[in-house]
C-alpha positions in Angstrom: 117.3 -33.4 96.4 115.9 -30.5 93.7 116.6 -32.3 90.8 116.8 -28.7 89.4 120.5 -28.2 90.7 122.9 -26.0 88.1 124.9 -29.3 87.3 125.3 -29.3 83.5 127.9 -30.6 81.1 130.4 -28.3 79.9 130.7 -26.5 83.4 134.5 -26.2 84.5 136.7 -24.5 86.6 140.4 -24.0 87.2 142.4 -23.5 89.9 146.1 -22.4 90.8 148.2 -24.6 93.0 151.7 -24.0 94.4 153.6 -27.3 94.8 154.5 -27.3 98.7 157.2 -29.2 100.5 154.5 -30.9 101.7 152.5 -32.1 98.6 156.4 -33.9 97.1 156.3 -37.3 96.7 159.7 -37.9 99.0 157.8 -36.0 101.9 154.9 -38.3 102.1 156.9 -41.3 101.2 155.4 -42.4 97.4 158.9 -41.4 96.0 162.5 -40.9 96.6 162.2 -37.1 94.8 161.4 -33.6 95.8 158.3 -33.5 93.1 154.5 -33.2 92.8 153.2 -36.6 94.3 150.3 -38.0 92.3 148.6 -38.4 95.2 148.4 -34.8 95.5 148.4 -34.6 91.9 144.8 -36.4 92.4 144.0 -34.0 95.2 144.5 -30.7 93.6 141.7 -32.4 91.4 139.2 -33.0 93.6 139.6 -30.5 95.5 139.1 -28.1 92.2 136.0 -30.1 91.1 134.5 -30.1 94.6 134.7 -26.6 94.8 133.2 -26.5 91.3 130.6 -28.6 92.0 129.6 -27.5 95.8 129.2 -23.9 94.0 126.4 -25.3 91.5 124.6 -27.2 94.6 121.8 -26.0 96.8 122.2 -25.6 100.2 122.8 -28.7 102.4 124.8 -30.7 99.6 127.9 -31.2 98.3 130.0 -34.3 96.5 132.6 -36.9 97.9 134.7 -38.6 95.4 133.6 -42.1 93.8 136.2 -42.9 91.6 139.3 -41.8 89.8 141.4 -42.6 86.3 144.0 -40.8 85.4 147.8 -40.9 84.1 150.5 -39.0 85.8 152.3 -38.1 82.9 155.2 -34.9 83.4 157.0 -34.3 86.8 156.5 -30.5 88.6 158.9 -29.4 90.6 158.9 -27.9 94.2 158.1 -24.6 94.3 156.4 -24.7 90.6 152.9 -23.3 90.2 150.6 -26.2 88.4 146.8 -25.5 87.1 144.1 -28.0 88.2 141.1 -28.1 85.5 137.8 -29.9 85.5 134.8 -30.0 82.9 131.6 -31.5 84.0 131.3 -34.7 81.0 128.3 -36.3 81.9 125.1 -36.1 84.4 123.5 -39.3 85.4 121.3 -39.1 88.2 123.4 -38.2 91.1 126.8 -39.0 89.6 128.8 -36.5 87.6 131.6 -37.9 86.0 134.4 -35.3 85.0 137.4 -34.8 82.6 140.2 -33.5 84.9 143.9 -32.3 84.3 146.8 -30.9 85.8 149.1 -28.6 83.7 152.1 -26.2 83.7 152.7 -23.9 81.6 151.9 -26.1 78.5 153.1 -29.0 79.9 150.6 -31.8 81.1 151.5 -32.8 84.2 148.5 -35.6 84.6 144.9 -36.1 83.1 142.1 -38.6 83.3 138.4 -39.1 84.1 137.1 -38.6 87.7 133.3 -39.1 89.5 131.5 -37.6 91.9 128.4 -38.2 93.8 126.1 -36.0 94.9 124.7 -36.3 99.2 122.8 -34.7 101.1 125.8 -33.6 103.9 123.5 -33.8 107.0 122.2 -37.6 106.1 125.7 -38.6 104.5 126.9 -37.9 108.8 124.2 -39.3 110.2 124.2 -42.6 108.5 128.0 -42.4 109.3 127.1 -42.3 112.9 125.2 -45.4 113.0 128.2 -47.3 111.9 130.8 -46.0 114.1 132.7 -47.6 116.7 131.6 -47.5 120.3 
């Protein structure tokens, strides 16, 4: 990979999520409540700092989650419209660890520390080949 990619602490981005039916935590069976699930919670902040990231890459590459630490702090209810934040922290190589957040209004809903990886997509699926089931 160019190790001249655009990756550089203090890069963020923010992004706009309507909590679905679909994202509550009694729909997908984490909780007995019609709110924001943290699993989703998690997901609205990936999915944020992948498109942050994939946006900063050359062609061919993007990022697949490594590892995430965060605190689900404030509930959000259905129908509620939460922000997802991320802020490039550090740069070490191929890993790019990130300060992330999820907020309403003023309210945090959840916040931690998440990484990414960087791959090349077309040797990331072939290796993946190799080791799948017959």
């Amino acid at each position: 990979m160019n190790p001249d990619h655009k990756i550089k602490p203090g890069a963020s981005r923010s992004e706009i999520f309507t909590v679905e039916e679909r994202h509550t935590a009694l729909h997908i069976g984490s909780g007995k409540v019609g709110v924001l699930a943290t699993p989703w919670m998690i997901a609205f902040m990936e999915i944020n700092t992948r498109k942050m990231l994939d946006e900063l890459l050359p062609e061919g590459y993007t990022t697949v989650g490594t590892h995430v630490d965060v605190s689900h702090r404030a509930p959000a209810a259905l129908g509620s419209q939460v922000s997802a934040y991320g802020e490039v922290q550090t740069v070490d190589g191929k890993r790019i660890t990130l300060a992330v957040k999820v907020t309403q209004g003023d309210t945090t809903i959840g916040e931690g520390r998440h990484q990414r990886y960087i791959i090349d997509s077309g040797r990331f699926l072939q290796r993946l080949e190799g080791k799948a089931s017959p």
